[in-house]
C-alpha positions in Angstrom: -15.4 43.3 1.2 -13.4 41.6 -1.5 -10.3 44.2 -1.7 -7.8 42.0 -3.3 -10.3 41.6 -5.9 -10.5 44.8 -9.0 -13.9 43.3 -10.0 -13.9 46.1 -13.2 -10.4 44.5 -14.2 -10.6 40.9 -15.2 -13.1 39.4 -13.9 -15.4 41.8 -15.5 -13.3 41.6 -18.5 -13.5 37.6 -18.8 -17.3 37.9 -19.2 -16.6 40.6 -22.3 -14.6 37.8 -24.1 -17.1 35.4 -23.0 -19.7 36.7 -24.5 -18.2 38.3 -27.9 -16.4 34.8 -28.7 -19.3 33.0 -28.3 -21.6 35.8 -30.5 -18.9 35.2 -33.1 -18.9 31.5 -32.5 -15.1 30.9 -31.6 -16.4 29.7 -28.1 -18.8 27.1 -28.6 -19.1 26.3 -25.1 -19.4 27.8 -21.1 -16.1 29.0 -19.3 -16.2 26.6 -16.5 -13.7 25.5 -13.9 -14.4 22.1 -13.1 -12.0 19.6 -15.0 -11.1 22.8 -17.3 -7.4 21.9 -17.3 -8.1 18.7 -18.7 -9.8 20.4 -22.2 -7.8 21.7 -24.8 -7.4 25.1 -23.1 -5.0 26.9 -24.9 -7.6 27.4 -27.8 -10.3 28.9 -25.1 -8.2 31.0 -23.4 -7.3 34.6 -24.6 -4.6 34.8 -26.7 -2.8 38.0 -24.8 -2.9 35.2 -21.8 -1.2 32.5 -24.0 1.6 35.4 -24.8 2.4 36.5 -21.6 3.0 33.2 -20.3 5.1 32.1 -22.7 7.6 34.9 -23.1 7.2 34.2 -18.7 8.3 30.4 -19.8 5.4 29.1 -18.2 2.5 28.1 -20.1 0.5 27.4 -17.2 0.6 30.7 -15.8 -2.1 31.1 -18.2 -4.7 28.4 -16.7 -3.6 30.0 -13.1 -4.8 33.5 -14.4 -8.1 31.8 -15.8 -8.8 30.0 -12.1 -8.0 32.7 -10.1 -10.3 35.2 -12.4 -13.3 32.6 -12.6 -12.4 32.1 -8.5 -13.1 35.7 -8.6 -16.3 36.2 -10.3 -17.3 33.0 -8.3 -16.8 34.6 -5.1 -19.0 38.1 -6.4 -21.3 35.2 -7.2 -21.9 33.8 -3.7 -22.1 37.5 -2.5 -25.0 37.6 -4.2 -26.4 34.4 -3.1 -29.8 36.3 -1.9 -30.3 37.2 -6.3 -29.5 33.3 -7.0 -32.5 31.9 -9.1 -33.5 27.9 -8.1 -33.0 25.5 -11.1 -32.3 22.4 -9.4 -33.3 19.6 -11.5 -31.5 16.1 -10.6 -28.0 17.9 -8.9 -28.8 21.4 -7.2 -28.3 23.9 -9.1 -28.5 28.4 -9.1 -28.5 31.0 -12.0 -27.6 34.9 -11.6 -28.4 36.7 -14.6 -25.7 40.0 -15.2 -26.0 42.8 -17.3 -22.8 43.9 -19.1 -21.9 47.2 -19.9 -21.8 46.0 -23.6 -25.8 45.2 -22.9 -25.2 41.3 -23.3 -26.4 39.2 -20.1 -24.2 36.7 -18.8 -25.2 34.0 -16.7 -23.7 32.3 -13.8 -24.0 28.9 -13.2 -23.2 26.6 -10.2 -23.8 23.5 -9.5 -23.2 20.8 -7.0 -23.6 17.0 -6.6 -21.4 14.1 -7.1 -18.8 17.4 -7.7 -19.2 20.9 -8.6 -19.1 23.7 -11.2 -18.9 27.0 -11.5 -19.5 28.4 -15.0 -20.6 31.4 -17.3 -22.4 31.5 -20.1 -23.5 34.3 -22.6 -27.9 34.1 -22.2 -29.6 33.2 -25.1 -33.0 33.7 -23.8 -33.6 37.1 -21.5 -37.6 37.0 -21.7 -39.4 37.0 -18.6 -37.1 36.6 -16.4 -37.2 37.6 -12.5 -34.3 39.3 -12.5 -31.7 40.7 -14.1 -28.8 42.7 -12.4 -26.8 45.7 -14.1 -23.1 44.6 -13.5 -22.1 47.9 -11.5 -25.1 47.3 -9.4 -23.5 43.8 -8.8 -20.4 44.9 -7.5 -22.5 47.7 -5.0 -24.3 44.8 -3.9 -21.7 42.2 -3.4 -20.8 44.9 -0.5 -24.3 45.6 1.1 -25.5 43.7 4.5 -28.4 41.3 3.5 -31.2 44.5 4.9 -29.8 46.6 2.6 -29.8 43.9 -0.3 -33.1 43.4 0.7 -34.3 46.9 0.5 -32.4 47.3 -3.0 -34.7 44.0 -4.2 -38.0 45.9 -3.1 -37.6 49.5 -4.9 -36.2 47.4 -8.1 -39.3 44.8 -8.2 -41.4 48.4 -7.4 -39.2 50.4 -10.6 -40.2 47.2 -12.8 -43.8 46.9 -12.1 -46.8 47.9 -13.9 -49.1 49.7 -12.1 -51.6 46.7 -10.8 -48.2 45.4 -9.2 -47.1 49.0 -7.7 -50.4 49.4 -5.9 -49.7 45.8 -4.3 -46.4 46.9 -3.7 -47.6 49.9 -1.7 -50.3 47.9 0.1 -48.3 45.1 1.1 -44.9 46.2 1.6 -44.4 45.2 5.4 -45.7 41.7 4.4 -43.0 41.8 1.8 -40.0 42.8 3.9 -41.1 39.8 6.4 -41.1 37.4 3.4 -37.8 38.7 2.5 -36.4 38.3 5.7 -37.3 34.4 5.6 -35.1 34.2 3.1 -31.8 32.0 3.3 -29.2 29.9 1.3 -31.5 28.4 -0.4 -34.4 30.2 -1.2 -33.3 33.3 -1.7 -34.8 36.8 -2.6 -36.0 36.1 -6.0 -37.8 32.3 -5.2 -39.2 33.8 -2.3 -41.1 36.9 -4.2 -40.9 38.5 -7.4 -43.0 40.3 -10.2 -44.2 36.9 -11.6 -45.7 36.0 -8.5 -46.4 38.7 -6.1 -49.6 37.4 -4.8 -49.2 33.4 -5.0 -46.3 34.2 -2.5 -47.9 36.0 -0.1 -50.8 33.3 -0.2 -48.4 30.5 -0.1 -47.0 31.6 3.4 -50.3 32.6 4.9 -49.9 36.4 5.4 -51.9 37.7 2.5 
């Protein structure tokens, strides 16, 4: 359990400026960490940041506070791995979509190759997608064993569903739990099963 980390203090709070300064369009782009210190950082960060370091003396306590809050959410973000969504194209690469308390969904980007990244992003496009996860629900996660994560996954696909997908839900919810349980690194919960293809993943691993 993370218990140096307040995740309702700024972590969640970063992703609150994220996503009003982009909706007002004073943040044009992600808040990322890789080669951030080499932008022109001091008109991303938050101003109240930019204050207190300078009556501290220090500018650069600033970009310290902005690593060690993304480092933060990036952690909560690996705890979660088993929620990740696949979007590897040329480098490997995972989403998790978040729901803010403000209802705005954040993603969560990383991706590795040559180097890596770790970013956030406000979503632009929330339709049909596998999942979404209410931030609170995050954090309650983020401290669950993997059976438990699993078992959370199940009864939210099964609150979601329409009633075609409940009855296969019901019928073939031993089958599911064993597909779960094959899940790792990298496939995780969501690639292995979820409402947009409940039956093509049974019959995919031969134990429809």
């Amino acid at each position: 359990m993370d218990r140096e980390i307040d995740y309702n203090g700024l972590p969640y709070w970063i992703m609150e400026y994220c996503a009003r300064m982009q909706k007002i369009g004073k943040l044009t782009d992600s808040l990322y960490t890789d080669d951030f210190e080499y932008e022109d950082w001091q008109k991303i960060l938050p101003e109240e940041w930019l204050d207190e370091a300078r009556k501290a003396g220090d500018i650069n306590k600033a970009l310290k506070k902005y690593f060690d809050v993304m480092g933060g959410l990036e952690r909560l973000f690996w705890r979660l791995c088993n929620f990740h969504i696949d979007v590897t194209r040329t480098f490997s690469e995972q989403i998790l979509y978040l729901r803010i308390r403000t209802g705005d969904v954040i993603e969560m980007h990383y991706i590795s190759g040559q180097g890596s990244d770790f970013w956030i992003t406000l979503a632009k496009n929330t339709e049909n997608l596998p999942l979404i996860i209410d931030w609170d629900e995050a954090v309650r996660l983020s401290k669950m064993k993997r059976f438990y994560q699993a078992r959370w996954y199940f009864n939210d696909m099964y609150s979601r569903a329409d009633k075609e997908q409940k009855t296969f839900l019901e019928k073939n919810k031993d089958k599911i739990f064993f597909l779960l349980g094959l899940a790792g690194s990298w496939h995780s919960f969501v690639e292995r099963i979820n409402l947009n293809n409940l039956y093509e993943s049974l019959k995919w691993e031969n134990i429809l």
